[in-house]
C-alpha positions in Angstrom: 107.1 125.5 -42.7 109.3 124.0 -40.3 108.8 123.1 -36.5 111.4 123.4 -33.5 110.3 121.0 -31.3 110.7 121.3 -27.2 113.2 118.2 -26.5 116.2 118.6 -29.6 115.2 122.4 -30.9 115.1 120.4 -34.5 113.2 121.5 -37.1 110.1 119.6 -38.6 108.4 120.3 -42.3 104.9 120.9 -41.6 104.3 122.2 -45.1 101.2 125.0 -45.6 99.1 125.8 -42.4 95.6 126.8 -42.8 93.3 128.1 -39.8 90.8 125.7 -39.4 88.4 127.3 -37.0 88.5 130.3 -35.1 86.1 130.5 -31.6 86.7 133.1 -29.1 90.4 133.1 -28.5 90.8 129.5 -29.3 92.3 129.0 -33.2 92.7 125.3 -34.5 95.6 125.0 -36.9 96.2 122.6 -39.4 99.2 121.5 -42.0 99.6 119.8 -45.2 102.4 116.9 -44.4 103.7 116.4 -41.0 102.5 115.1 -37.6 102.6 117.2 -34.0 104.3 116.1 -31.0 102.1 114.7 -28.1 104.7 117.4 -25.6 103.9 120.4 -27.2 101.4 120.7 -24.7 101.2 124.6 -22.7 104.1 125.4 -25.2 104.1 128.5 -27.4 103.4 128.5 -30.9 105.3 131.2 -33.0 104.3 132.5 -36.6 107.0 133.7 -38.9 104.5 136.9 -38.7 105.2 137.5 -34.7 101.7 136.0 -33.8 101.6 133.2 -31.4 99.5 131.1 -28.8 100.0 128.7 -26.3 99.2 124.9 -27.1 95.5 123.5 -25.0 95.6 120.1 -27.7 98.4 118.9 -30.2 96.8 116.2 -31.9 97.8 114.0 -36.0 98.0 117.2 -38.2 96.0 119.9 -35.8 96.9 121.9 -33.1 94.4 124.1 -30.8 96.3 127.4 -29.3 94.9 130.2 -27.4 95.6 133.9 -28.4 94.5 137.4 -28.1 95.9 137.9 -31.5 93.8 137.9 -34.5 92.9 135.4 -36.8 90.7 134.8 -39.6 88.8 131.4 -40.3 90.4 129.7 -44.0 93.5 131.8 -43.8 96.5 130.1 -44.9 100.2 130.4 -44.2 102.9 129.5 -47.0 105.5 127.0 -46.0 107.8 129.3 -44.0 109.6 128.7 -40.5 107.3 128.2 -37.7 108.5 127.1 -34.5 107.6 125.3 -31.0 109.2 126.4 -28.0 108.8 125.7 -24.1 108.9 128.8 -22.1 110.8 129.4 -18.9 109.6 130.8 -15.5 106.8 127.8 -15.1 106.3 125.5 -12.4 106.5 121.4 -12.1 104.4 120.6 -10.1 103.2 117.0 -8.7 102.1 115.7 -11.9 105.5 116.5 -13.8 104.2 119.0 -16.6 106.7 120.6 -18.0 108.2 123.9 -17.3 106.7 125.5 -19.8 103.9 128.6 -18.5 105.1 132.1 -19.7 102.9 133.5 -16.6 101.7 132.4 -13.4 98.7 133.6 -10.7 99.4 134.3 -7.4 97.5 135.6 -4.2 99.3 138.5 -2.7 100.1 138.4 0.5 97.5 139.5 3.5 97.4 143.2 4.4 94.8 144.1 6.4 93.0 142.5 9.6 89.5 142.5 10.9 89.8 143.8 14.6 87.1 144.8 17.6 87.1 148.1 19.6 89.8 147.0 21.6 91.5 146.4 18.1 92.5 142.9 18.9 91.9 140.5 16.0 88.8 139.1 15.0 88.3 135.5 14.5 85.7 133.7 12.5 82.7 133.1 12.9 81.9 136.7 13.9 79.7 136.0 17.2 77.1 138.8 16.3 76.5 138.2 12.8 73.0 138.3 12.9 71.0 141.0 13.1 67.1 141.1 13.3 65.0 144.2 12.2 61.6 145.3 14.0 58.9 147.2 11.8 60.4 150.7 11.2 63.8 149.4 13.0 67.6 150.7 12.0 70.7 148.3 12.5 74.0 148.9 12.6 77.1 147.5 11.5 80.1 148.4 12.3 83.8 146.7 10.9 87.3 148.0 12.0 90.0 146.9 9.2 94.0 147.1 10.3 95.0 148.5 7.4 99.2 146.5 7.3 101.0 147.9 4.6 103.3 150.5 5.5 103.4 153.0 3.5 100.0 153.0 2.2 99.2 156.0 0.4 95.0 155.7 0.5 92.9 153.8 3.0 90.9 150.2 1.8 87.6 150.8 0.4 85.0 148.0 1.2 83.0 146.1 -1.2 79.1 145.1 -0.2 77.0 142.7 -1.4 73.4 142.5 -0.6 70.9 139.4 -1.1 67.5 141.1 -1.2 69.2 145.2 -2.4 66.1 146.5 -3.5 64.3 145.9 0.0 66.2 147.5 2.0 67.2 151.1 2.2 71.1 151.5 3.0 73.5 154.1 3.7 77.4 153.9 5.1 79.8 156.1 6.7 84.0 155.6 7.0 86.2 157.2 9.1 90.0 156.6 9.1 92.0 157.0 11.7 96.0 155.9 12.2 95.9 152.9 10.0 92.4 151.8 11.2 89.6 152.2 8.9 85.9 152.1 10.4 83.3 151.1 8.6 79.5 151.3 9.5 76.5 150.4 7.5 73.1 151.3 8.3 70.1 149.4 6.9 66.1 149.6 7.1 63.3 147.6 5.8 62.0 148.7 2.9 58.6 147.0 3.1 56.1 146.2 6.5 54.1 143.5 5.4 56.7 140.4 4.5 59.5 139.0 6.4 62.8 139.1 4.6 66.1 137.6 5.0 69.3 139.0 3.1 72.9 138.0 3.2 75.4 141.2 3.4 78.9 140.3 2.6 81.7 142.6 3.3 85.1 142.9 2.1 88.0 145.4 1.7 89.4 146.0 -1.6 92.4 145.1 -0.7 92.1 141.6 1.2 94.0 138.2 -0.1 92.5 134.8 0.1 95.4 134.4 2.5 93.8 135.9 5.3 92.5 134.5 7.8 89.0 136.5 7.8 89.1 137.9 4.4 85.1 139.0 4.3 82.5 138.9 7.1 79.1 137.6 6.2 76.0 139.2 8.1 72.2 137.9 8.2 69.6 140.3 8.3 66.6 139.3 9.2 63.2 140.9 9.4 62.3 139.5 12.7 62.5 139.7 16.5 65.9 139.3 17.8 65.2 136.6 20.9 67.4 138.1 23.3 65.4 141.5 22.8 63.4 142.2 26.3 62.1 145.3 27.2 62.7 146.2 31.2 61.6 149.1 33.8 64.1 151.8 34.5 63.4 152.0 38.8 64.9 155.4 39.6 68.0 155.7 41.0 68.7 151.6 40.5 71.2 151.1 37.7 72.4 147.5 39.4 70.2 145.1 39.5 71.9 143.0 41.8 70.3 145.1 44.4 67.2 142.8 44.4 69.1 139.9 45.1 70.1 140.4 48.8 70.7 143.9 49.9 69.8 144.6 53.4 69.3 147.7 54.8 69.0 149.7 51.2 66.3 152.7 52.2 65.2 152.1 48.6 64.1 148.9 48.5 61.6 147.1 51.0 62.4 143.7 52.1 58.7 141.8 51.8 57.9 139.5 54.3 57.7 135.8 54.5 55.1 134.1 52.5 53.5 137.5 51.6 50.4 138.4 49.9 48.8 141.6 48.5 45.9 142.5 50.5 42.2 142.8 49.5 40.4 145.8 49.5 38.2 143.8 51.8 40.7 144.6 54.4 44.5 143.6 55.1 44.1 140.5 56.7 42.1 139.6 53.4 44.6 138.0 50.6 43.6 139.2 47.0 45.2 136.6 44.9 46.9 133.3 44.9 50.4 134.9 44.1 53.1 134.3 46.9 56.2 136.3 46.9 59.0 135.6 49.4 57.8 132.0 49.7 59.1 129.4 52.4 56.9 126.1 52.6 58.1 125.7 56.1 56.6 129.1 57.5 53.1 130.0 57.9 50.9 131.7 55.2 49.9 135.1 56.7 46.3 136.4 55.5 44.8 132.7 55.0 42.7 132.5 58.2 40.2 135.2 56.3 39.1 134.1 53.5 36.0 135.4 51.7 34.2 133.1 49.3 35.6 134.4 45.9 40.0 134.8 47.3 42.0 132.0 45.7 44.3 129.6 48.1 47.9 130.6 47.5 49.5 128.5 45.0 53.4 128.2 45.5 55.2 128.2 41.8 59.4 127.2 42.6 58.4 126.4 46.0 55.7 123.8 45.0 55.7 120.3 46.3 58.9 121.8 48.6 59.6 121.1 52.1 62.2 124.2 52.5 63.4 127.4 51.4 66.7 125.3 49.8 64.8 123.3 47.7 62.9 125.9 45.4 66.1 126.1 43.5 66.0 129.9 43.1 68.5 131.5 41.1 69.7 134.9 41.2 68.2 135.2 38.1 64.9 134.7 39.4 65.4 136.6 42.2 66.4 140.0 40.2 63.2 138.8 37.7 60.0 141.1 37.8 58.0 138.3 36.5 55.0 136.5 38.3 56.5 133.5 37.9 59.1 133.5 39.6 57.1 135.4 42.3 58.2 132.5 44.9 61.8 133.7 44.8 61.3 137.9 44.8 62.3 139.4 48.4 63.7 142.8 47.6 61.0 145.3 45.7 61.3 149.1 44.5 59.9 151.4 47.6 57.8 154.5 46.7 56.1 157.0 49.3 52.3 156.9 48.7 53.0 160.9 48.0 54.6 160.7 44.8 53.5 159.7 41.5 55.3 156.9 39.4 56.1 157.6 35.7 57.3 153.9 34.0 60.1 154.6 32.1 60.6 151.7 30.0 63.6 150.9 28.0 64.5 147.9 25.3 67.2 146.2 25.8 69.2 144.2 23.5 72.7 142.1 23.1 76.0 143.5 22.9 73.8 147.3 22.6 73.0 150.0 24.2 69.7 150.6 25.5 67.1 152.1 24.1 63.7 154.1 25.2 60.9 152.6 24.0 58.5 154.9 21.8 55.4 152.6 21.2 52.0 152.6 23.0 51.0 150.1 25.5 48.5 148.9 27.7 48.9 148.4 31.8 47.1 146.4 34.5 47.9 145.0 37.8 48.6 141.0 37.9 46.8 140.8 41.4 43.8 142.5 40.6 44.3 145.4 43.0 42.5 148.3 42.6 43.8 151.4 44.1 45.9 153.1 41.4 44.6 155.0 38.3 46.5 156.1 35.4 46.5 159.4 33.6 48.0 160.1 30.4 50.2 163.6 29.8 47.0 165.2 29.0 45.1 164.2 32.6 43.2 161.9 30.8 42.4 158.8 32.7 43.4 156.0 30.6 44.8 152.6 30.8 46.5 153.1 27.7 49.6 155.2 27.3 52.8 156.2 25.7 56.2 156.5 26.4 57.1 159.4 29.2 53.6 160.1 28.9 52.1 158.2 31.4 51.5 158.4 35.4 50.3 155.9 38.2 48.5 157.8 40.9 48.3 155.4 44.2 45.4 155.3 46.7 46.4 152.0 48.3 49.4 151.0 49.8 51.6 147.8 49.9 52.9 146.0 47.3 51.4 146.3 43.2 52.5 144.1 40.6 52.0 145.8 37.5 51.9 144.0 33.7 52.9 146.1 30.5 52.0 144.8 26.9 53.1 146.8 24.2 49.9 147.2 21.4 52.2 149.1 18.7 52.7 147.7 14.7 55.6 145.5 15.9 57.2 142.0 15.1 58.2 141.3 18.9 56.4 141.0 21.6 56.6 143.0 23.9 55.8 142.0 27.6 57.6 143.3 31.1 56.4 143.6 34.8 57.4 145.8 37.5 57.0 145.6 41.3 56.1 148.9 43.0 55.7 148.9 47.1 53.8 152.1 48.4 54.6 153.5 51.8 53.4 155.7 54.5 49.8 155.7 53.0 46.9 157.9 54.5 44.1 156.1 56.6 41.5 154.7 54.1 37.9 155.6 54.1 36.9 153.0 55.9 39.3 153.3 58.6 39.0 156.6 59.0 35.5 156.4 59.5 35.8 153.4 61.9 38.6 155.5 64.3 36.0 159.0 63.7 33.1 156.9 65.1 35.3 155.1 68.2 36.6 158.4 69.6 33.0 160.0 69.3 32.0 157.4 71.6 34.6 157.3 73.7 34.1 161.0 74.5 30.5 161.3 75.1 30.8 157.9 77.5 33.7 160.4 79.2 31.2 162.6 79.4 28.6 160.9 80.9 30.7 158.9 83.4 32.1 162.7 84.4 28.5 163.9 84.7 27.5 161.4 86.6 30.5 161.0 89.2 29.8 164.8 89.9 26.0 164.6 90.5 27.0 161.8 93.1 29.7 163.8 94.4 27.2 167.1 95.0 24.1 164.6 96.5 26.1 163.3 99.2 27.4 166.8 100.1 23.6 167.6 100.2 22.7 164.8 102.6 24.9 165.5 105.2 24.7 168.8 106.1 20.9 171.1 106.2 21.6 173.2 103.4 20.7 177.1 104.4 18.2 179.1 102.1 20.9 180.9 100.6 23.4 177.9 100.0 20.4 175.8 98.3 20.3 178.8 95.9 23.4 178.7 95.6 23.8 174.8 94.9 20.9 175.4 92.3 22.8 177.7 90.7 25.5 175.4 90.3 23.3 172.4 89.7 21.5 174.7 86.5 25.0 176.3 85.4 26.7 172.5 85.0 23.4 171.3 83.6 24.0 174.2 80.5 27.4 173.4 80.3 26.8 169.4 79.6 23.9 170.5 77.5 26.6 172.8 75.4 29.4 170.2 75.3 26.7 167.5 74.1 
């Protein structure tokens, strides 16, 4: 057997070649008299039989090719021609090998592009890519691809890879529209007593490694996402800017300085230590009356303050239903003591729509005001309720601050207030009673003082002229008639 070699195309005697080994596609070949050439290296090997493979090691009397042809361990091969020949259509690359690969790998060029709603391009990291589930909880994701080749007879498919598959349920939906497929992948927790975190990669079947954003990598986590809040719908009030300064809006009552609820003790009575419109500079109204058991008001921003400038609010705090930032609330939600309230609560969450919120709760007032009770849809006085279901009936007026604590199977926490002013309220009770008892007074001391500038009135007449036997009769009769009529009106 003869060799061409790469460099002169001369032929070398390599006498009989036996197969030493055979393991997968690698085949180690031997010879009988001859030595290899240290540059066969990624040449091809040809047998006078049409089998070849390309040279991994050329080493003394053995060479190691690799082939998808078959061959058999101890085979043997006659002295005949076999030859060694470099291969065009290779690369040299920084190292020098030789030109000598019969095939190369390539990436293909990018076709497709990640793009939003607005179909602009997407860049990397994606800014929402993680998403948190609640108990019982669905998320979305959604993925536009820019399909770019031209004449593209089918749409990309997407590939998905899940960390944790088995616990989570899954289902997807793909719509294709001009060039731009949509695709959006719904996923649930399988399980409600362990917190799980899976990775979900997705990628179109068609993407290069040339792209810029050839996959996009989601977490999913069982948990609560921390920008998730949950908020009260007022009626009518989709801004909330309203709250910050808004003069004049019918629907919202501007509280006064340094306010306080008041006590069911009376209104000059403060309940709790809560201020709300807060100035340090101005005087606290309902502090002169103070029963044993009232708390001092306790400023919160406004503490240690010498002005209104100097609590720092932000308009942030000043939208905020939150006790705590009670100091800096001027604006609240005005109802008429007529109506009933239905809290129609809503969780919001980012870069989402909002969503009712279909779990029970519990509800109390933050000041400990009395004067409100809550029925559930079925007239049931509760302080428990769900969604839609439950009414706030008002007996007092003024300002309630009212706490809502969801009590549902959830991860999240789920805590919101709400500020409810009542107007044009009924007398009270007390009041009434006070203002029934007043004006009975006041009318029988009218009708005493009338009864007794009359009787004055008649005994002068009397004294100065003689009264005749018929006009004394008469004056009787008058005397005895007004006499029945104050006995009647008394």
């Amino acid at each position: 057997a003869v060799v061409s070699t790469q460099s002169t195309g001369s032929h070398v005697a390599v006498g009989t070649v036996t197969v030493a080994s055979v393991t997968g596609d690698n085949v180690t070949l031997t010879w009988s008299s001859g030595n290899v050439q240290s540059d066969w290296f990624l040449d091809v090997l040809a047998l006078s039989d049409g089998r070849s493979g390309l040279v991994l090691e050329a080493s003394g009397s053995s060479v190691v090719i690799v082939s998808e042809d078959t061959f058999t361990t101890s085979e043997v091969f006659q002295p005949n021609e076999l030859s060694i020949r470099p291969l065009a259509g290779g690369y040299n690359n920084a190292t020098n090998w030789p030109q000598s690969y019969a095939w190369t790998i390539s990436e293909g060029p990018c076709e497709i592009s990640f793009v939003g709603d607005d179909l602009s391009p997407l860049n990397f990291p994606v800014m929402d890519s993680v998403r948190y589930l609640d108990l019982g909880a669905e998320t979305e994701i959604s993925l536009r691809v820019q399909d770019l080749r031209p004449h593209a007879l089918y749409p990309p498919t997407f590939r998905i890879h899940f960390g944790h598959r088995n616990k989570f349920q899954f289902y997807t939906t793909q719509h294709v529209t001009s060039h731009i497929s949509k695709l959006s992948l719904y996923m649930k927790h399988n399980q409600s007593d362990k917190r799980v975190y899976t990775p979900v990669s997705v990628r179109p079947s068609i993407a290069s490694l040339l792209c810029a954003m050839p996959s996009v990598t989601y977490s999913v986590r069982q948990a609560c996402d921390p920008q998730t809040r949950v908020f009260v719908q007022y009626p009518e009030i989709e801004d909330y800017t309203v709250f910050i300064d808004n003069d004049g809006d019918k629907r919202l009552t501007e509280l006064p300085v340094n306010y306080r609820p008041p006590s069911p003790h009376g209104k000059e009575i403060a309940i709790s230590e809560n201020v709300y419109n807060a100035d340090p500079a101005a005087a606290l109204p309902r502090s002169a009356k103070q029963l044993p058991d009232n708390p001092d008001p306790v400023f919160k921003q406004c503490r240690d303050k010498a002005s209104v400038a100097e609590c720092g609010c932000t308009n942030h705090m000043r939208m905020s239903d939150l006790e705590e930032f009670s100091d800096c609330r001027k604006f609240v939600y005005t109802a008429p003591y007529s109506n009933t309230f239905n809290p129609q609560l809503f969780i919001a969450q980012y870069d989402r729509e909002n969503i009712p919120l279909n779990k029970s709760y519990q509800i109390w007032e933050v000041n400990n005001r009395t004067g409100y009770n809550v029925y559930t849809s079925d007239g049931d006085l509760s302080p428990s309720c769900n969604h839609f279901n439950c009414t706030i009936e008002f007996q007092g007026s003024e300002l309630f601050h009212f706490r809502i604590s969801v009590v549902s199977d959830t991860i999240c926490t789920y805590d919101t207030e709400f500020l409810i002013y009542i107007v044009n309220a009924p007398l009270t009770t007390t009041h009434y009673n006070t203002i029934t008892v007043i004006v009975g007074v006041t009318q029988f001391l009218a009708i005493l003082i009338y009864y007794h500038c009359t009787r004055e009135h008649d005994e002068r007449n009397f004294s100065r002229k003689p009264p005749s036997i018929a006009k004394t009769s008469s004056e009787h009769s008058d005397v005895s008639a007004r006499s029945e009529e104050m006995a009647t009106y008394l």
